[in-house]
PQR file with spaces between the fields and no chain letter, atoms N, CA, C, O and H, PARSE charges and radii, in Angstrom:
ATOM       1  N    UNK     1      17.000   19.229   -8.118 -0.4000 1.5000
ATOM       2  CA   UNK     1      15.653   19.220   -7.573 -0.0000 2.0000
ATOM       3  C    UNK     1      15.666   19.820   -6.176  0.5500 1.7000
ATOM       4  O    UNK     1      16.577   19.794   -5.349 -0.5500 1.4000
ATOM       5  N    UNK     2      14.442   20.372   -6.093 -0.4000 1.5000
ATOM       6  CA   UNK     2      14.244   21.334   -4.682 -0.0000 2.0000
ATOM       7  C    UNK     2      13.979   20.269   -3.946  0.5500 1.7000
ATOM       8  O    UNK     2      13.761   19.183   -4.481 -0.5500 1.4000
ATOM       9  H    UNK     2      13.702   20.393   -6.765  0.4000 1.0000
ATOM      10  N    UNK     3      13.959   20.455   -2.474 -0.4000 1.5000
ATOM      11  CA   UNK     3      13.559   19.543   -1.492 -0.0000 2.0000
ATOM      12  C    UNK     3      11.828   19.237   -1.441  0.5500 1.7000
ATOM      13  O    UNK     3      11.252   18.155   -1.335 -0.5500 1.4000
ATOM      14  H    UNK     3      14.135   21.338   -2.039  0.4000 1.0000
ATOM      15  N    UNK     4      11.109   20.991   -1.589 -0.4000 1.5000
ATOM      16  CA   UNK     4      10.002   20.572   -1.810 -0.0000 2.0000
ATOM      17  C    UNK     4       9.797   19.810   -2.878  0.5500 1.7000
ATOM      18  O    UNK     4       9.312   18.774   -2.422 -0.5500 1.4000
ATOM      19  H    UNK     4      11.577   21.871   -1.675  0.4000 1.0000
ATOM      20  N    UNK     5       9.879   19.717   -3.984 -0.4000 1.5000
ATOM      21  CA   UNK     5       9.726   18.806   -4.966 -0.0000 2.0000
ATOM      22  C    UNK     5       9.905   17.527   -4.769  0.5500 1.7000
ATOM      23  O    UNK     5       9.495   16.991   -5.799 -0.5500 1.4000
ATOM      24  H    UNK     5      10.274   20.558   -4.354  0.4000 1.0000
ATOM      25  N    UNK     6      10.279   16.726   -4.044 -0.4000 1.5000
ATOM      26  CA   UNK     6      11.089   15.334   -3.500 -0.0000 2.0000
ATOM      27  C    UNK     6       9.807   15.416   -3.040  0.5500 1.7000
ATOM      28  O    UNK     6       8.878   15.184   -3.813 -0.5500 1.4000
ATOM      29  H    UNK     6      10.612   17.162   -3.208  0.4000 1.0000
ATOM      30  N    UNK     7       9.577   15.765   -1.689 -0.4000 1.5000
ATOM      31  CA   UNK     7       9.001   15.856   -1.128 -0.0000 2.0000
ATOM      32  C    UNK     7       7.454   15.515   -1.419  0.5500 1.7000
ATOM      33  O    UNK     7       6.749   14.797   -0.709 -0.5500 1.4000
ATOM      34  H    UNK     7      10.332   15.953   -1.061  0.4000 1.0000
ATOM      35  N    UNK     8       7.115   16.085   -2.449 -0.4000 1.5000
ATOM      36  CA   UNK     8       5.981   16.469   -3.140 -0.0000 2.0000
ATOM      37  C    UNK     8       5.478   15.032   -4.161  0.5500 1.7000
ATOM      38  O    UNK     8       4.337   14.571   -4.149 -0.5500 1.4000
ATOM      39  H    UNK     8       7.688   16.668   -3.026  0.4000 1.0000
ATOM      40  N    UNK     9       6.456   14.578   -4.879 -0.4000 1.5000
ATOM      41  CA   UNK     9       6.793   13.182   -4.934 -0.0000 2.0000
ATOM      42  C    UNK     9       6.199   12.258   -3.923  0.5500 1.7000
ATOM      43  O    UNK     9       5.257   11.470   -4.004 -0.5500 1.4000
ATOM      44  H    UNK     9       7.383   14.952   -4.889  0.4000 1.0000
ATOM      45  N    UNK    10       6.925   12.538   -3.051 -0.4000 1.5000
ATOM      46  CA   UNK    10       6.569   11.455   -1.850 -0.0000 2.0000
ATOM      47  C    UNK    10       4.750   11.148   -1.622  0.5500 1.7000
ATOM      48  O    UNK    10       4.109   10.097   -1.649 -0.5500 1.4000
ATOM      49  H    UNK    10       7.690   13.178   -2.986  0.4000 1.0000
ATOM      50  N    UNK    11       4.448   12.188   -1.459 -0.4000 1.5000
ATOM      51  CA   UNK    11       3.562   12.742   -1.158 -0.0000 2.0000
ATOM      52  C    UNK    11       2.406   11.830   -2.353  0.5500 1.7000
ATOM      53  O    UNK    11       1.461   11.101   -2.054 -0.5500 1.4000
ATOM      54  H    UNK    11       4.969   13.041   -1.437  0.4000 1.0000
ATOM      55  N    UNK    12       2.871   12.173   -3.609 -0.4000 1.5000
ATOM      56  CA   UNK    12       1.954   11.752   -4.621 -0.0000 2.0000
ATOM      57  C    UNK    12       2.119   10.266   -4.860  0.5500 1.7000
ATOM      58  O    UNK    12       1.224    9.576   -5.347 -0.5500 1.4000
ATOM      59  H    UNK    12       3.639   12.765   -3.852  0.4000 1.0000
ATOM      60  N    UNK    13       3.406    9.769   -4.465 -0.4000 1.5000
ATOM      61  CA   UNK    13       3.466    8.554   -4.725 -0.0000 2.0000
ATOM      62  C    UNK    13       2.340    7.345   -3.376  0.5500 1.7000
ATOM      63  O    UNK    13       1.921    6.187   -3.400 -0.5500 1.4000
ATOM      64  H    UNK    13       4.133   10.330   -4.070  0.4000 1.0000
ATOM      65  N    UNK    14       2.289    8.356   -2.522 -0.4000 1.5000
ATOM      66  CA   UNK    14       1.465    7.816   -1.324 -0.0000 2.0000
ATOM      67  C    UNK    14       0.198    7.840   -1.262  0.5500 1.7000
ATOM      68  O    UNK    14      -0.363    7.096   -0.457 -0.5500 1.4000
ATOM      69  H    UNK    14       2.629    9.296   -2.502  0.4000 1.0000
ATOM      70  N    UNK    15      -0.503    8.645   -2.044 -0.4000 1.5000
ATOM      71  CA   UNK    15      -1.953    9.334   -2.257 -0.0000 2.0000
ATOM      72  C    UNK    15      -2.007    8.129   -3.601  0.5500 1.7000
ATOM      73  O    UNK    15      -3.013    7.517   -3.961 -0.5500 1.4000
ATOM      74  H    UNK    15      -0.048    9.249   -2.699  0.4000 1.0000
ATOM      75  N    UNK    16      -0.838    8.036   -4.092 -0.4000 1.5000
ATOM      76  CA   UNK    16      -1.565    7.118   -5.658 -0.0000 2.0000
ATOM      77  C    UNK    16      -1.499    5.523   -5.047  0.5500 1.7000
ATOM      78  O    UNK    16      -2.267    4.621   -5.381 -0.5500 1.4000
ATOM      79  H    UNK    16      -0.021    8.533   -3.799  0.4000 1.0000
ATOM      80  N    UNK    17      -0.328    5.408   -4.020 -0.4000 1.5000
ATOM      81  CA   UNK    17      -0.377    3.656   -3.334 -0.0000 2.0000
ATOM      82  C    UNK    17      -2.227    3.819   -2.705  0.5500 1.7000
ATOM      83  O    UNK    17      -3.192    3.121   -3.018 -0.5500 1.4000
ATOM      84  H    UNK    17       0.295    6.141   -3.749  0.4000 1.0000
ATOM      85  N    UNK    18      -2.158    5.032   -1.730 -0.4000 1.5000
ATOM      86  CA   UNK    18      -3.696    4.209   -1.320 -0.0000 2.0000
ATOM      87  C    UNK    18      -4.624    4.435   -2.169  0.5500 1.7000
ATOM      88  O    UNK    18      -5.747    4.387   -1.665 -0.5500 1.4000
ATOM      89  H    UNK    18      -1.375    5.599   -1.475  0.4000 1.0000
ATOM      90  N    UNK    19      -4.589    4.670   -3.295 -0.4000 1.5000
ATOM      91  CA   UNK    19      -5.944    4.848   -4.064 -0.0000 2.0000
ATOM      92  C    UNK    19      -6.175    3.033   -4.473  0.5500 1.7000
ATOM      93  O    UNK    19      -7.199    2.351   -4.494 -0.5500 1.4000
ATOM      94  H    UNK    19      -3.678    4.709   -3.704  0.4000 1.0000
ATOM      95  N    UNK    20      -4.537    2.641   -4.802 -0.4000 1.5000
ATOM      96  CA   UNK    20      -4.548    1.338   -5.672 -0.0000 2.0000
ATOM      97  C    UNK    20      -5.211    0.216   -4.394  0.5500 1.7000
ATOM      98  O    UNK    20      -5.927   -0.785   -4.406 -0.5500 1.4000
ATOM      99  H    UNK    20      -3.704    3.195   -4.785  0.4000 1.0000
ATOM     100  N    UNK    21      -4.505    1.046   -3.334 -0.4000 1.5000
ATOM     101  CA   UNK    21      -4.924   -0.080   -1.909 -0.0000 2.0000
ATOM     102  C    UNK    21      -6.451   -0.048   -2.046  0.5500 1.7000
ATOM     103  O    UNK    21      -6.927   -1.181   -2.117 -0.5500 1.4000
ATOM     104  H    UNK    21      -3.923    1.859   -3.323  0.4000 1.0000
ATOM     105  N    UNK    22      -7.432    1.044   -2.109 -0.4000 1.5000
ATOM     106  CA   UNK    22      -8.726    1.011   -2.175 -0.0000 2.0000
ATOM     107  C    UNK    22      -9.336   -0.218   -3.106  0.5500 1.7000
ATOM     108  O    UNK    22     -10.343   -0.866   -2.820 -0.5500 1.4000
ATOM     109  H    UNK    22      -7.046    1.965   -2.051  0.4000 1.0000
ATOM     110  N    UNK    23      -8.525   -0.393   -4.262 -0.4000 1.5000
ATOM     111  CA   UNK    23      -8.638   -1.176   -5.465 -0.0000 2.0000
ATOM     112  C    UNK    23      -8.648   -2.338   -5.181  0.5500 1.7000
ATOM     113  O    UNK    23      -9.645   -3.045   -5.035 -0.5500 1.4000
ATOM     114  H    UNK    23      -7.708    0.134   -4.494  0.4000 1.0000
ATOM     115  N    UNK    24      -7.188   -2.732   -5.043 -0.4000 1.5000
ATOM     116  CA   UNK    24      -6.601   -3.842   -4.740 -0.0000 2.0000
ATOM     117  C    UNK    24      -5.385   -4.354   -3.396  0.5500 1.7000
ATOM     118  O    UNK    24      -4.161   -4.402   -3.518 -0.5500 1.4000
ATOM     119  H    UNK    24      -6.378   -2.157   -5.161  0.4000 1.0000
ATOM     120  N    UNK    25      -5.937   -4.578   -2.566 -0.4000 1.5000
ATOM     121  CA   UNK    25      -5.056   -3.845   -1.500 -0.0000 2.0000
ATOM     122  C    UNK    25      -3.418   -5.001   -1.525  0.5500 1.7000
ATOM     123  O    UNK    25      -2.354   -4.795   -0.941 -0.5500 1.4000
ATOM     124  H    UNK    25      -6.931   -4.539   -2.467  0.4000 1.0000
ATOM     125  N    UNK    26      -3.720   -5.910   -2.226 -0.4000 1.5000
ATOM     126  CA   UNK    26      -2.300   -7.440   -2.112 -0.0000 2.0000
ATOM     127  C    UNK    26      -1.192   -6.307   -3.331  0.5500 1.7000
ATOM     128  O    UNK    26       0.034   -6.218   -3.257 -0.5500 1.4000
ATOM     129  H    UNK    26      -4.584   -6.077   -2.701  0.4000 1.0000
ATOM     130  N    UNK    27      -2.189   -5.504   -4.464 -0.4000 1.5000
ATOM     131  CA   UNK    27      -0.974   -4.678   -5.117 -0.0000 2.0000
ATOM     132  C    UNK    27      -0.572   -3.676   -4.632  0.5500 1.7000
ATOM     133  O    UNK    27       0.487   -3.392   -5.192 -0.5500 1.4000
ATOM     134  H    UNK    27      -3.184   -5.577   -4.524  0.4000 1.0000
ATOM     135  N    UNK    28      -0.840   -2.917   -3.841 -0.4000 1.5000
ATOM     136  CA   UNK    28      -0.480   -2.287   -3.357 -0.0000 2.0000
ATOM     137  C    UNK    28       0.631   -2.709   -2.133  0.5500 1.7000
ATOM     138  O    UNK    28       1.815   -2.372   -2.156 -0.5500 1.4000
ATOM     139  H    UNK    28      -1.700   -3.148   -3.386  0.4000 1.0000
ATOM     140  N    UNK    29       0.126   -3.349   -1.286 -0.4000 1.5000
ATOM     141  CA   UNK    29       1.021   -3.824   -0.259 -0.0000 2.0000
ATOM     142  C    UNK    29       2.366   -4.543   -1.677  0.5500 1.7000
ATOM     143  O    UNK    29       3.380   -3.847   -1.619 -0.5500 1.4000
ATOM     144  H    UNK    29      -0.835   -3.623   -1.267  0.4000 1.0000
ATOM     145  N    UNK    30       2.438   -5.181   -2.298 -0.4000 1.5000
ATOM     146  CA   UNK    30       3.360   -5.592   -3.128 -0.0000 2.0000
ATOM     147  C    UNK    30       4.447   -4.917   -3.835  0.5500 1.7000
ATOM     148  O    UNK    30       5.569   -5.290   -4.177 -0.5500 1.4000
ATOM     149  H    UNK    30       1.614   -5.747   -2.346  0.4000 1.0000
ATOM     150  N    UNK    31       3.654   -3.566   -3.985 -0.4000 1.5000
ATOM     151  CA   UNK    31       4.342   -2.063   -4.626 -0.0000 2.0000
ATOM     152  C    UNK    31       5.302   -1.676   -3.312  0.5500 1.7000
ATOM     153  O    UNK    31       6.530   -1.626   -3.376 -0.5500 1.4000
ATOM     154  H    UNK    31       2.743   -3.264   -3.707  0.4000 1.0000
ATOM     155  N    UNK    32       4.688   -1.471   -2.375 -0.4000 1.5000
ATOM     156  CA   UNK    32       5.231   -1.074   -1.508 -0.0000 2.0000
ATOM     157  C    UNK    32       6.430   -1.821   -0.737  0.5500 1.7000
ATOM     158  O    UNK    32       7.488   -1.209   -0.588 -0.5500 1.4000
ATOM     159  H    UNK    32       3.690   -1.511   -2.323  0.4000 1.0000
ATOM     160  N    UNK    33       6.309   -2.940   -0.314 -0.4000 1.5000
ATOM     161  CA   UNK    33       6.877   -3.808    0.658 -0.0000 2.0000
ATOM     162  C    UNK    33       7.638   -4.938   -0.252  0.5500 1.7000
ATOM     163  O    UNK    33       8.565   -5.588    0.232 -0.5500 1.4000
ATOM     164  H    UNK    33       5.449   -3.437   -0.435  0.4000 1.0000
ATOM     165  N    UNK    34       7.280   -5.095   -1.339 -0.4000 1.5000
ATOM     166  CA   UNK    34       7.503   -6.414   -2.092 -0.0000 2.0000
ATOM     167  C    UNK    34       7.030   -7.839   -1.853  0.5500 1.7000
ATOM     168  O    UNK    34       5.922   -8.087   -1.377 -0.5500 1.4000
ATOM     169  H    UNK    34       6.527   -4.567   -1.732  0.4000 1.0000
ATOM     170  N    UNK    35       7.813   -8.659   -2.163 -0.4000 1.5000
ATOM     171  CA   UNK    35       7.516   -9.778   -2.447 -0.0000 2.0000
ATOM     172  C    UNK    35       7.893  -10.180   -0.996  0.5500 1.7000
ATOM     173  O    UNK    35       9.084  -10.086   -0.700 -0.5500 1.4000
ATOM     174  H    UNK    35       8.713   -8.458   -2.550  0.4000 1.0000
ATOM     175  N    UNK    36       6.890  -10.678    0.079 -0.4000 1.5000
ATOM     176  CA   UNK    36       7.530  -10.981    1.435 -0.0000 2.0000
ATOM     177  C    UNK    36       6.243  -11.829    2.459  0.5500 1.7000
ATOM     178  O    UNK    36       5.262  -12.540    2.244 -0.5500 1.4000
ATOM     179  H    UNK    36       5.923  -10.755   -0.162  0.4000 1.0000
ATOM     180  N    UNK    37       6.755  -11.410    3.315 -0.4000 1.5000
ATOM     181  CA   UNK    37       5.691  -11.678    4.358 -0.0000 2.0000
ATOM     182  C    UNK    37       4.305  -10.965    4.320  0.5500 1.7000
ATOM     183  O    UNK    37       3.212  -11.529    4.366 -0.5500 1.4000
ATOM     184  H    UNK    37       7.552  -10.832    3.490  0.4000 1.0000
ATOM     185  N    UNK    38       4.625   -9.153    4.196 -0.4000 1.5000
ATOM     186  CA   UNK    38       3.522   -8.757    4.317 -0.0000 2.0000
ATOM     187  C    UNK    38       2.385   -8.763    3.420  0.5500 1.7000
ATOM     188  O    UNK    38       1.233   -8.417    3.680 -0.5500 1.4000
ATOM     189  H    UNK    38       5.514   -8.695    4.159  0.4000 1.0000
ATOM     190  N    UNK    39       3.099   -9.427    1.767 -0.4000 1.5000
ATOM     191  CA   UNK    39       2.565   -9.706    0.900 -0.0000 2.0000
ATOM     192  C    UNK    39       1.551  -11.000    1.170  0.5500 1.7000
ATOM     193  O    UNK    39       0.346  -11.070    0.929 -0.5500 1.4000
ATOM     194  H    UNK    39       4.035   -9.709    1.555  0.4000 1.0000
ATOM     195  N    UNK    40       2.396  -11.956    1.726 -0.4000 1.5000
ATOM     196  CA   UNK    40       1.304  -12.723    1.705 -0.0000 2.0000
ATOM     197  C    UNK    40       0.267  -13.181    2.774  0.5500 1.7000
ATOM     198  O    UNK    40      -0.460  -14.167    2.651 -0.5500 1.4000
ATOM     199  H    UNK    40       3.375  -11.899    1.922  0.4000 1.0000
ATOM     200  N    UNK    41       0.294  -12.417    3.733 -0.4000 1.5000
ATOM     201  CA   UNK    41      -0.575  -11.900    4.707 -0.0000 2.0000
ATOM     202  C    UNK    41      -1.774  -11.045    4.519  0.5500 1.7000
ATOM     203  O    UNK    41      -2.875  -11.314    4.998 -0.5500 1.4000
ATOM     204  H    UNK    41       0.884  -11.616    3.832  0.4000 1.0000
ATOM     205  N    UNK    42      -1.443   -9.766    3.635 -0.4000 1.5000
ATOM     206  CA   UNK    42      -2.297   -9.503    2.645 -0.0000 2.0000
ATOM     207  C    UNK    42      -3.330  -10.283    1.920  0.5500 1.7000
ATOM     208  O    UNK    42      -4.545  -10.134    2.045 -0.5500 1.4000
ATOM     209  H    UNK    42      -0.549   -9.548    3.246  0.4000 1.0000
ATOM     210  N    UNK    43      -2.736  -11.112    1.167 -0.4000 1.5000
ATOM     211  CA   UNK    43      -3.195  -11.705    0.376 -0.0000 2.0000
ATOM     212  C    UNK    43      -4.165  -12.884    1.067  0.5500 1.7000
ATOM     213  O    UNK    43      -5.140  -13.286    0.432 -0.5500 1.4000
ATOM     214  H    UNK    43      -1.748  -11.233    1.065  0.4000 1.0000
ATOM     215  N    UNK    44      -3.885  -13.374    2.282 -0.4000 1.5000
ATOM     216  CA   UNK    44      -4.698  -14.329    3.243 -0.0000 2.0000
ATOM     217  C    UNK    44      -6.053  -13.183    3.595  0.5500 1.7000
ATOM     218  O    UNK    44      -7.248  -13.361    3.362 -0.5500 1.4000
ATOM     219  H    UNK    44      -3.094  -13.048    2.799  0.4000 1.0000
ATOM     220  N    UNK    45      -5.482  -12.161    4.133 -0.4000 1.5000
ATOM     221  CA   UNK    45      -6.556  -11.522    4.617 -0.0000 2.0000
ATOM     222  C    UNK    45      -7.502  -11.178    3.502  0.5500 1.7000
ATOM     223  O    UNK    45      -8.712  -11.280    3.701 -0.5500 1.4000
ATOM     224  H    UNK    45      -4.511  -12.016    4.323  0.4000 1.0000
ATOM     225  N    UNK    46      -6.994  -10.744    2.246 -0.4000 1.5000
ATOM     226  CA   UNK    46      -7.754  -10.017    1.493 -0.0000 2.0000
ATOM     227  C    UNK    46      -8.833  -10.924    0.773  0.5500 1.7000
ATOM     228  O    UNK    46      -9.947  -10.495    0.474 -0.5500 1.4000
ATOM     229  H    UNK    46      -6.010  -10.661    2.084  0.4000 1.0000
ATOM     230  N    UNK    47      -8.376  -12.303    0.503 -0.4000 1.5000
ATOM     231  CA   UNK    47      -9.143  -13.433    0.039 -0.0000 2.0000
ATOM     232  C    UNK    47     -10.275  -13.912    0.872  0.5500 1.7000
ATOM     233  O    UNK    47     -11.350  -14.359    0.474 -0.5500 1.4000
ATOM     234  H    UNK    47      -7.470  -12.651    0.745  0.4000 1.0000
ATOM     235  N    UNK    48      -9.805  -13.724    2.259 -0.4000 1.5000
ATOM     236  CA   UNK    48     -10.983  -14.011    3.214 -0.0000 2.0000
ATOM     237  C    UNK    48     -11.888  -12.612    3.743  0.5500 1.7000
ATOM     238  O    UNK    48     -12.928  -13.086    4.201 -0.5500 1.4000
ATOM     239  H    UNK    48      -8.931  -13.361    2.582  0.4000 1.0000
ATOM     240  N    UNK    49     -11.914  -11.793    3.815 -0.4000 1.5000
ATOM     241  CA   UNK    49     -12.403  -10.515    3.714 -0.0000 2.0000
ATOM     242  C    UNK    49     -11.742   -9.475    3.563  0.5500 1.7000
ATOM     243  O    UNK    49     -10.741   -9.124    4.189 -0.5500 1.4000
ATOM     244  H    UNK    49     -11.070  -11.408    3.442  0.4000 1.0000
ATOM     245  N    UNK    50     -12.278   -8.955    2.734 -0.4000 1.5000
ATOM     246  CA   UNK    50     -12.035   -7.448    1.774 -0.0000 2.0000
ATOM     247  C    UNK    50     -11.307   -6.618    3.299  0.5500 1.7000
ATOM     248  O    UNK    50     -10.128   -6.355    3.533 -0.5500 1.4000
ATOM     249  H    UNK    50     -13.090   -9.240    2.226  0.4000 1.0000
ATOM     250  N    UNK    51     -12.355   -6.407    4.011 -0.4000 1.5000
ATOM     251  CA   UNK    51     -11.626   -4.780    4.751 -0.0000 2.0000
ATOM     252  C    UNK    51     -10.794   -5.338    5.661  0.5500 1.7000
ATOM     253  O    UNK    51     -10.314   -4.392    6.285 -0.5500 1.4000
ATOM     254  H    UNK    51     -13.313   -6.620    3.821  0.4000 1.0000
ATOM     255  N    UNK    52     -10.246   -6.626    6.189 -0.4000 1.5000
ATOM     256  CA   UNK    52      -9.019   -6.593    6.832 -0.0000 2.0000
ATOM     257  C    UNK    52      -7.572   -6.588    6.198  0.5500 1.7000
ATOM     258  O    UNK    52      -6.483   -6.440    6.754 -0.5500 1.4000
ATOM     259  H    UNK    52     -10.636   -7.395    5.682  0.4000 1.0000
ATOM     260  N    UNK    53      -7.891   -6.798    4.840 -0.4000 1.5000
ATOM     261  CA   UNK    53      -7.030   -6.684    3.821 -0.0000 2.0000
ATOM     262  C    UNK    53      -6.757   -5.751    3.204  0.5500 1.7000
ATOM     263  O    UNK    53      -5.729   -5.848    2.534 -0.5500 1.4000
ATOM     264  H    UNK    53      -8.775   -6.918    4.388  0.4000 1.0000
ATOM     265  N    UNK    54      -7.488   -4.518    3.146 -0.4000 1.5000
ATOM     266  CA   UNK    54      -7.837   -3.075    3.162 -0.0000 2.0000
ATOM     267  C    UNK    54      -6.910   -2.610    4.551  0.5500 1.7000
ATOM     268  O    UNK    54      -5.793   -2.181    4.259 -0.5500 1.4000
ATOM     269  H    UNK    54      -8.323   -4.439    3.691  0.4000 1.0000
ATOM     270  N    UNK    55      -7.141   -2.635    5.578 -0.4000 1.5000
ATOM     271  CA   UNK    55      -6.857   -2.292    6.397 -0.0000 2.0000
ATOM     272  C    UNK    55      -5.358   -2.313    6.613  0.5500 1.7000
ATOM     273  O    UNK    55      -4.671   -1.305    6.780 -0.5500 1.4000
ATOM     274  H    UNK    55      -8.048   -2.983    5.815  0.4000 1.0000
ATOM     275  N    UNK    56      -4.833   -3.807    6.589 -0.4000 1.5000
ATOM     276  CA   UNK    56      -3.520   -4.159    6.524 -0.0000 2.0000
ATOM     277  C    UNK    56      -2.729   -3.587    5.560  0.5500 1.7000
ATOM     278  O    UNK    56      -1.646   -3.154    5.955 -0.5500 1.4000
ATOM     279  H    UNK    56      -5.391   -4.626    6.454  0.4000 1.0000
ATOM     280  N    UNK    57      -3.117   -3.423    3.851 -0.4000 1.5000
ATOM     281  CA   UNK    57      -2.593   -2.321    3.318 -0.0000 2.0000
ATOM     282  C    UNK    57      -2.633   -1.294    3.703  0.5500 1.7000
ATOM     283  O    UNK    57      -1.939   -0.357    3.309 -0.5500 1.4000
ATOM     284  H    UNK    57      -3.996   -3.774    3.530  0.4000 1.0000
ATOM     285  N    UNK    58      -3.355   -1.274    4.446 -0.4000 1.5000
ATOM     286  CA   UNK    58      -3.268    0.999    4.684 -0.0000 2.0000
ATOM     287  C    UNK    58      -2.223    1.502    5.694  0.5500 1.7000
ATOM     288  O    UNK    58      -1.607    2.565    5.783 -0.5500 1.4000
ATOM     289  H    UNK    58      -3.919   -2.035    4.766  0.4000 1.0000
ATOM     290  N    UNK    59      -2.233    0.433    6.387 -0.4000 1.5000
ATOM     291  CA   UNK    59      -0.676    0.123    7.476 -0.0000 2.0000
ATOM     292  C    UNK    59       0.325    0.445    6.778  0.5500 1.7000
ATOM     293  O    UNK    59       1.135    1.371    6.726 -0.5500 1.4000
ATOM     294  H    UNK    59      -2.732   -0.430    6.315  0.4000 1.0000
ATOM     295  N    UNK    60       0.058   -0.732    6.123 -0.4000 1.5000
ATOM     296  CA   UNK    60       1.751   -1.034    5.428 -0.0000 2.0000
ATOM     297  C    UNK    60       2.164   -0.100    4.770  0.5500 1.7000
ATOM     298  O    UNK    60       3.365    0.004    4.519 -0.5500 1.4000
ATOM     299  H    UNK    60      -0.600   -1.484    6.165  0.4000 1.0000
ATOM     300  N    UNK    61       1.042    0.993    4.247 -0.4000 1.5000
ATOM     301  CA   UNK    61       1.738    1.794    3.378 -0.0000 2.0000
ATOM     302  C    UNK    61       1.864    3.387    3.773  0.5500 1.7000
ATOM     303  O    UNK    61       2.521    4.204    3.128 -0.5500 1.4000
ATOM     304  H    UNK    61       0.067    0.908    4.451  0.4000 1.0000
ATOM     305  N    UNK    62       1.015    3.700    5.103 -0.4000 1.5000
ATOM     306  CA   UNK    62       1.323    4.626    6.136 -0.0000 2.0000
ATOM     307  C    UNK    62       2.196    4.311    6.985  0.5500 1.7000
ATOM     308  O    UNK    62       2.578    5.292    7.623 -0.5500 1.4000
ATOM     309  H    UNK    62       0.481    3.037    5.627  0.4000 1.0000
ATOM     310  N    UNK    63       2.543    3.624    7.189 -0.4000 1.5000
ATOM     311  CA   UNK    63       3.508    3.376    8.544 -0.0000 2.0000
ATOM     312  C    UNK    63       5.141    4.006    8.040  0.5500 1.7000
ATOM     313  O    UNK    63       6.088    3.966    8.827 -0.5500 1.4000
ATOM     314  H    UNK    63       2.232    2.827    6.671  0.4000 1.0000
């Protein structure tokens, strides 16, 4: 495999985490980070309002 191709991967695998974050943002952060802290921080935020839980996934999965 070419580097761009890896690359390109990366790329799609990140565009498809935040689509799911738009969705569901505790699976996404879960895909990403696993089973942890940021999971269930997520999951506090996201139960008590949608866009800080939104938000906190979009971190977790840009950063």
């Amino acid at each position: 495999m070419s580097e761009t191709q890896l690359t390109g991967n990366a790329d799609t695998n990140k565009l498809l985490l935040v689509i799911i974050a738009i969705l569901l943002p505790p699976l996404a952060v879960g895909l990403k980070a696993g089973m942890g802290t940021s999971l269930l921080i997520n999951i506090i935020l996201w139960i008590l309002f949608y866009i800080p839980g939104l938000i906190h996934a979009l971190y977790v999965i840009l950063k």
